[in-house]
N, C-alpha and C positions, 0 to 999 in steps of 0.2 A: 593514588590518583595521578593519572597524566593529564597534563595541559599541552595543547600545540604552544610550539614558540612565537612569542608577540613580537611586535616588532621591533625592532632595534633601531634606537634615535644615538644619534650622533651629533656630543657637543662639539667635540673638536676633531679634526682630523689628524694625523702624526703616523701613517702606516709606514712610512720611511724614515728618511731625515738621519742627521747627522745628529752633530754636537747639539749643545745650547738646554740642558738640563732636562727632565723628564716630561713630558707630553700632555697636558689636561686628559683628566679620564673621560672616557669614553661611557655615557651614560647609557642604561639601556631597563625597562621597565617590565614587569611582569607580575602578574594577580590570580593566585590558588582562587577566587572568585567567594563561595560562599563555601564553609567546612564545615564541618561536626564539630561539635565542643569535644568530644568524649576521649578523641583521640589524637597522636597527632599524624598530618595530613606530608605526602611527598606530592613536590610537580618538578617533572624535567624541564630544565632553559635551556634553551640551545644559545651558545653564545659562538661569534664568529671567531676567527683567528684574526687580532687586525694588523698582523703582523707580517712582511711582505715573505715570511722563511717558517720552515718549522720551530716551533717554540715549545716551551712548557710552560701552564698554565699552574700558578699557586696560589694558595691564597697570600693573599695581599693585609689582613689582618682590618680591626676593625668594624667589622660584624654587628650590627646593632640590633637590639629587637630580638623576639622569637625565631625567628629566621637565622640555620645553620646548613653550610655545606653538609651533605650526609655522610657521616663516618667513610673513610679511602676514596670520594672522588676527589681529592686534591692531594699530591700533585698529579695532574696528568700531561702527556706528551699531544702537542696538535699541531697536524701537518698542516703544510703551508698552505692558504686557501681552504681548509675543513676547520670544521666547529669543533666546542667543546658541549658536548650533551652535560651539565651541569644539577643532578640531582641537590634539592633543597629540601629541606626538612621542616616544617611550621610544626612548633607545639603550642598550642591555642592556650594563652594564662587567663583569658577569661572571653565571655561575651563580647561583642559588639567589632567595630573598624579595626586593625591592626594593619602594623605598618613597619619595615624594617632595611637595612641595605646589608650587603655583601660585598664585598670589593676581590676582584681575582686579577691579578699581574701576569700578563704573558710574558716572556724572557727567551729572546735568541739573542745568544751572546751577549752584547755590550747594549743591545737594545733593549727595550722595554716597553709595554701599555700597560696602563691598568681601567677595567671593565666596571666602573661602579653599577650594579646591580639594584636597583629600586624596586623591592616585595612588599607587595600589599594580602590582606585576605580579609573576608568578612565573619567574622564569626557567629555563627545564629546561637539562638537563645536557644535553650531546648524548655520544651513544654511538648505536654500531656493533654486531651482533651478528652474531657467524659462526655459521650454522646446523652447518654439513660443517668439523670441523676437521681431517678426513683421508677420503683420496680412497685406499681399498683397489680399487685395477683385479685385474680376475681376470685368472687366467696368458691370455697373448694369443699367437696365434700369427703368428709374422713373416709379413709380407705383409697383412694384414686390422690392422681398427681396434679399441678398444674406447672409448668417449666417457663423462666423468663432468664434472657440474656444482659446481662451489664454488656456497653460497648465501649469500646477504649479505641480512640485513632492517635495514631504517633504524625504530629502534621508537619513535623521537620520536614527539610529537603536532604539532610545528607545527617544529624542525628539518630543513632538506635537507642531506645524507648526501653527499660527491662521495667516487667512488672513483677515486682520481688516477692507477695506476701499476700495475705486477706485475713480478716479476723474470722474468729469464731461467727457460728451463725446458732439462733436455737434450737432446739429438737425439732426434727419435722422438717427443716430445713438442710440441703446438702449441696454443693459449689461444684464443678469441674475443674477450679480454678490449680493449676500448677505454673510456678514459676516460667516464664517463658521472652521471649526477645522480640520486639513488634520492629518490624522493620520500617525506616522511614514510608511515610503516603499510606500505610498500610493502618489497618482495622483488626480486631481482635474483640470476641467475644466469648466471656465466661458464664456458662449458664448457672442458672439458680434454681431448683427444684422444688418444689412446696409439696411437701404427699403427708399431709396431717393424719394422724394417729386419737384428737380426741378434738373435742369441740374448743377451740381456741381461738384470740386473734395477737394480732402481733403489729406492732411499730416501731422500728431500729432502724442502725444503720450497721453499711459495709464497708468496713476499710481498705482498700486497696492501695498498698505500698509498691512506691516505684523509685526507681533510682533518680530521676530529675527534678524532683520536687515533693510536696505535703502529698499526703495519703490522699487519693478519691475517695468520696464519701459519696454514698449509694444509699438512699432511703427507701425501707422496702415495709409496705404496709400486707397484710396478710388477713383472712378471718378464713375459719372452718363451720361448716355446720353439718350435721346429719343426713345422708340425703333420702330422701324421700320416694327411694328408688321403688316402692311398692305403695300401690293406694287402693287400700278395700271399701269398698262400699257395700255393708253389709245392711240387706235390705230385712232380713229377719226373717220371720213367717211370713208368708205370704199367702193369702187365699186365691184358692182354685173352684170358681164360680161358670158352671157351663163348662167345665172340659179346659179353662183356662187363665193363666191370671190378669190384670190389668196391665197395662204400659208401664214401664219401668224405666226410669235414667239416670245420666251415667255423667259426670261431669270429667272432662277427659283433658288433661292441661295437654299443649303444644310439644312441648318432651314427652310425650308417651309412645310406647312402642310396640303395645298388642294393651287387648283387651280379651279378659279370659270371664264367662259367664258358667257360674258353678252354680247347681240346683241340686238337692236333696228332698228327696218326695215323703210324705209321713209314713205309708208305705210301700214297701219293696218290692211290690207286684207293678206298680207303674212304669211306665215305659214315656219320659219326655222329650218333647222337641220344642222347635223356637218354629213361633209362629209371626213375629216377626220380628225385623234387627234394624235401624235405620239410623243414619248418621248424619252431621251437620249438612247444611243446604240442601235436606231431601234425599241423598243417600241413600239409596234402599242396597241389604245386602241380602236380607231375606222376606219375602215379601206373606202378605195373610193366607196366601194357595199354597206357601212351602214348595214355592216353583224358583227362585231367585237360586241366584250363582255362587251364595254360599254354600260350602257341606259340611252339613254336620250329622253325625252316627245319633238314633235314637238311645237315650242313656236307659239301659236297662238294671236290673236290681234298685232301682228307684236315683240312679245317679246322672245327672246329664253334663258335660262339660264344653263346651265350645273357645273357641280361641280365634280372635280376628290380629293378624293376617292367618291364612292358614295356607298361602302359598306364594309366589315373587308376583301373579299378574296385575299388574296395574289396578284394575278393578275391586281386589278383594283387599285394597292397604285401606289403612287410617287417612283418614280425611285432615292433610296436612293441614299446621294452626291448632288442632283444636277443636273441644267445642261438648257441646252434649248429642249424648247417644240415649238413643232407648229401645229396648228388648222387651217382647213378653212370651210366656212358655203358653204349652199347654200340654195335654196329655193325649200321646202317640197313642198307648193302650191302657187297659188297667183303669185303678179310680185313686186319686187320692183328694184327702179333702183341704191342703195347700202343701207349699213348698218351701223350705228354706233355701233362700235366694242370696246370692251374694257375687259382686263383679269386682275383678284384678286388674287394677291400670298398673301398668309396667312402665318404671321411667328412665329415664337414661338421660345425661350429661349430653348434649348435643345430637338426641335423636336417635344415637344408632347405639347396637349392645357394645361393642367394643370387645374388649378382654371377660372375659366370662368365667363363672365354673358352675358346674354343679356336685352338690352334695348328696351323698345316699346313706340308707339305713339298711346294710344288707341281715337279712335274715336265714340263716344257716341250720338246716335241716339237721337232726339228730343221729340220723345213720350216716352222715358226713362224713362226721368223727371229726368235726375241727374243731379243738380244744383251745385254739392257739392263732385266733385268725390275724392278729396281728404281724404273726410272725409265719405262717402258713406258707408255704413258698406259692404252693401251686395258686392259693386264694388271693396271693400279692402279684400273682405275673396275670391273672386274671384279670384285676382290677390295671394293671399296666398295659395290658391292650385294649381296655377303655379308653385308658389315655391316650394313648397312641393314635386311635382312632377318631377322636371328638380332637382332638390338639390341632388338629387339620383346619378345622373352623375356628382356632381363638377358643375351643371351652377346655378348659382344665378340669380336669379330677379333682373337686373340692374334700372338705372333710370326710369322714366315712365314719360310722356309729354302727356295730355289727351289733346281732339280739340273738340268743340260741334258743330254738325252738326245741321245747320238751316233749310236744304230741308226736308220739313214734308215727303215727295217724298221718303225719304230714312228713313223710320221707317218702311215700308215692302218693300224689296230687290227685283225686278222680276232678272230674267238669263238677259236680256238685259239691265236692270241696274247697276248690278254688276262692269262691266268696269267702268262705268263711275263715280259709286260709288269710285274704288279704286282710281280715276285720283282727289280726293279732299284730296289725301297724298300731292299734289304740296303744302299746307298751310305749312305742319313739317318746323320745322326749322332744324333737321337731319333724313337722310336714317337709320330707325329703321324698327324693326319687327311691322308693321301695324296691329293692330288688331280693326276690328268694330263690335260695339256690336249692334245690331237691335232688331226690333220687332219680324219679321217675314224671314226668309232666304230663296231664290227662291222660293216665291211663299208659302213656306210652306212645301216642299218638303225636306227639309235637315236641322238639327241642326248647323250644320258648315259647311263650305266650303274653300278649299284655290284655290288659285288661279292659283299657278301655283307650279311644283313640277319635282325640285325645284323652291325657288322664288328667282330674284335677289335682290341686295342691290339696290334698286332705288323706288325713288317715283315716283310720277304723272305719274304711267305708268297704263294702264288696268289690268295689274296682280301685284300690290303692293301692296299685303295683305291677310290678311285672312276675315272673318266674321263670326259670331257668332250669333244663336240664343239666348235671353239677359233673355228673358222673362219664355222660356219653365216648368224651377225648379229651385231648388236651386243656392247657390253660388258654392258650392262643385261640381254638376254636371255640371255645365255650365263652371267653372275652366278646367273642365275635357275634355270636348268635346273643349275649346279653345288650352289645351296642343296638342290635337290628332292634331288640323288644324295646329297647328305651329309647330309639327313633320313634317308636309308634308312640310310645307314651307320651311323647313332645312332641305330636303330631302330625306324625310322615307314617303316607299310605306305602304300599309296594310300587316298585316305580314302575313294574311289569305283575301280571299273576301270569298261573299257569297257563292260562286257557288261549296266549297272544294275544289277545284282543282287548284285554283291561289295562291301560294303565291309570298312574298317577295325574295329583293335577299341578302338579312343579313345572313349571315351562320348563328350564333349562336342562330338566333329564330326558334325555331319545325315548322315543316309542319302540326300545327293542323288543321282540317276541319273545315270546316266554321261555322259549329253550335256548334263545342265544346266550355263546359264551363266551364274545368276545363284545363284543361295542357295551354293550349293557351288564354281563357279568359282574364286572368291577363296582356295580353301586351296591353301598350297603344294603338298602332296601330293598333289590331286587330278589322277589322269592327264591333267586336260586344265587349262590356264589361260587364259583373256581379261583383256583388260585392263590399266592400266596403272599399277596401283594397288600398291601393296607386297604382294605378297601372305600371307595368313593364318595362322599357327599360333598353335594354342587351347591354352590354359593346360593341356592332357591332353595335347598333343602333346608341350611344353616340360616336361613330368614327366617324362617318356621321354626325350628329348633331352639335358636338363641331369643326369642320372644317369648317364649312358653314361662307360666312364671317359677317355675322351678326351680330356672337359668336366674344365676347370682350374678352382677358384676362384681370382676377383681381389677385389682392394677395387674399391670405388667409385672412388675418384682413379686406379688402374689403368687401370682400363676406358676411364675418359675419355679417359684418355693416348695412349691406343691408339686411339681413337677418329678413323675417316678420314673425308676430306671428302667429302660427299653426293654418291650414285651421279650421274649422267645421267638425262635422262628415260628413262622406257621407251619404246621402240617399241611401236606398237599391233597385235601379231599378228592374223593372218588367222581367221576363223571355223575352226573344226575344228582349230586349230591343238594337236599333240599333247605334250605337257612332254616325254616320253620317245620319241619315235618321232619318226621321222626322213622319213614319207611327205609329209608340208609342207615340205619344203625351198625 
């Protein structure tokens, strides 16, 4: 630390003069101002020469106090009329005021002054100031995180602050906390992590050891509970009186994220629709003419599935807050005599899906020949261009439970086998995204196919799943064409057909025509893809998608975990080459 030189007061005068013994000293004052305890502090004094000749400056002895010349500036030589720049040294013995003198003798020749030196400095206290002396986490649900900062300010002016240590914290619990140097005026904050693992609560504390005093002590309260991330309301049987049943509702908390209406008909010749859907303050999404601006596909083999939102436009969301809904069906064609009824409120921690994944039950055809799906290469990089492709939007590739199919009958798929194909999900031991990989898909006519769109969460039903042509190409392409069937299963039309004139209803995807292959090419969902690129879904597709209740939430460290090793390149498909049709083989 440098100080400008203060002034210099003068007791007595004697820059000349003869005989008559040594001179009164020449007094002269100067103050290091406020220092750090921690260390000790230098300030240059400029002291004059008050001697009318070149002299040499010594110490003069007597030194009192913390205050020392600094090792070799004394002696030094100083011309006549120049100063001596005078480095001093303070080593702070404690806290508070300090005070000390130095005395330096100039000498040419037979003459002599001596410069008494009057040092002062202030020494600050050091302290620590805990901003957060408690760390209240909101109730957290197992599985997900909630993250809070202890704050620490170093509120010296010229003190460094080391914070040396922190105690243990319980399971479930994890610190960012490393040893580190908080500079005077400065702030420091160590985060605190809560990602509970079982239904717990917690009250302790955290120690925070530092070098200028007692440990900070941080009290941090905690509770976990279950979360309630799915809520069925299962209405049971339901009678189908006149072609249709009565009003139905839905009691829908403020965190919900979609709302999924699942019907199963007694039997499997009827064909259902929603005759009408209406939401808190009057809300209408489908109205009793089946003229309203929802869409929903008539569920056929006796299965009907609907899902609100089913695209980003303002109009077709949940009626922010909250509230009751109510639905009722009725029968598109066919007879049955009621319906087993049942609706999925989807919840989420602040409204929105966040980190996501989905889990599937893939079912593996017998002329396969995969013995070994675990370890499969081509069946593993399959599944890793799922990932690759959903990672895009936050969904991860959750668990995976493969099932080998024994009916040689089912290594080529006809359209009339298809149902009865998907009615061998009754084996899963959980309602997952069914996917079956095959020989051959209707006949030969289509690379993939889903089943219904959207699909419910339910097994051993005629539309429980997707399938896949296994055999066509690659792992890369056949990854590709399984993402596009399980877009549709979680809800997503084509975002182009062939004919140019049909698209989707996702706002944020272009109205390319049907055979473009550059502006629109790139979406997953568009009937045709080029290219070798990852292909595209638009944050309105991923609305749709990541609501469907299929879609799990994870944490972030989840997802990673899960997280497989990157697809293969893609192959470069041929011009006209069709995602879903089978005529380019």
């Amino acid at each position: 630390m440098r100080w400008l030189p203060l002034a210099l007061l003068v007791a007595a005068c004697g820059g000349g003069g003869g005989g008559g013994g040594p001179l009164p000293a020449i007094e002269q004052q100067a103050s290091f101002g406020i220092v750090r305890a921690d260390a000790p502090t230098q300030l240059d004094v400029e002291i004059a020469n008050p001697l009318g000749a070149d002299a040499t400056a010594e110490d003069s002895g007597g030194a009192g106090g913390p205050f020392a010349a600094a090792a070799g500036a004394l002696p030094a030589e100083v011309a006549e009329g120049g100063t001596l720049t005078l480095r001093v040294v303070f080593t702070p013995p404690g806290p508070g005021a300090q005070s000390g003198d130095i005395r330096v003798r100039f000498v040419a020749g037979t003459r002599e002054q001596e410069v008494l030196l009057h040092l002062a400095a202030s020494v600050e206290t050091p302290a620590i100031t805990l901003l957060t002396p408690a760390l209240a986490f909101p109730t957290t649900f197992v599985g997900l995180e909630e993250a809070l900062n202890i704050r620490v300010r170093n509120p010296n002016a010229q003190t460094l602050v080391n914070l040396t240590s922190i105690s243990a914290v319980p399971a479930g619990f994890t610190t960012s906390f490393q040893p580190r140097a908080i500079f005077p005026g400065d702030t420091t904050s160590i985060r605190v992590t809560y990602e509970p693992q079982a239904v717990d609560a917690f009250d302790f504390e955290i120690e925070v050891g530092n070098d200028v005093g007692p440990p900070l002590r941080v009290r941090v309260t905690a509770q976990s509970e279950e979360q309630e991330q799915e809520v069925v309301t299962d209405f049971g049987t339901v009678p189908v009186a006149g072609g249709e049943t009565d009003w139905l509702e839905i009691d829908v908390p403020a965190d919900a994220i979609s709302i999924s209406i699942e019907s199963v008909a007694t039997s499997p010749s009827a064909w259902v629709g929603l005759l009408g859907f209406e939401g808190p303050g009057g809300k209408v999404y489908e109205n009793s003419s089946s003229t309203g601006e929802f869409l929903w596909t008539p569920g056929f083999d006796g299965v009907f599935a609907a899902t609100l939102p089913q695209n980003d436009s303002a109009t077709l969301q949940l009626v922010p807050g909250g509230g009751t809904y109510r639905f009722r069906l009725f029968l598109w064609s066919g007879s049955a005599s009621s319906l087993e009824v049942r609706a999925i409120v989807e919840r989420r921690t602040g409204g929105a899906p966040g980190d996501s994944k989905v889990d599937l039950n893939v079912f593996l055809a017998p002329g396969l020949g995969i013995t070994g799906p675990e370890t499969d290469t081509k069946l593993q990089d399959v599944l890793s261009r799922l990932d690759d492709i959903f990672g895009q939007i936050g969904l991860a590739l959750g668990d995976v439970d493969y099932y080998q199919l024994s009916n040689a009958a089912y290594n080529s798929v006809s359209e009339s086998e298809f149902p009865q194909l998907l009615g061998e999900t009754s084996v899963a031991s959980e309602a997952r995204m069914n996917v079956f990989f095959v020989q051959t898909a209707l006949g030969g006519g289509v690379l993939g196919v889903a089943a219904a769109l959207p699909g419910p969460k339910l097994n051993a039903s005629p539309v429980s799943g997707v399938m896949v042509d296994y055999d066509w190409s690659n792992a890369a392409a056949v990854g590709q064409v399984t993402a596009h069937e399980i877009g549709h299963y979680l809800g997503l039309y084509h975002t182009a057909e062939s004919d140019g004139q049909t698209w989707d209803i996702i706002e944020d995807t272009l109205e390319c025509p049907g055979e473009c292959t550059s502006e629109s090419g790139g979406y997953l969902m568009h009937w045709q893809y080029f290219g070798s690129t990852t292909p595209v879904i638009t944050d309105g597709q991923a609305h749709v998608i990541l609501a469907h209740p299929l879609v799990d939430p994870a944490s972030t460290l989840a997802a990673l975990a899960q997280k497989r090793t990157p697809a293969p390149a893609f192959v470069e498909l041929p011009a006209g080459f069709c995602g879903t049709c089978k005529e380019h083989k």
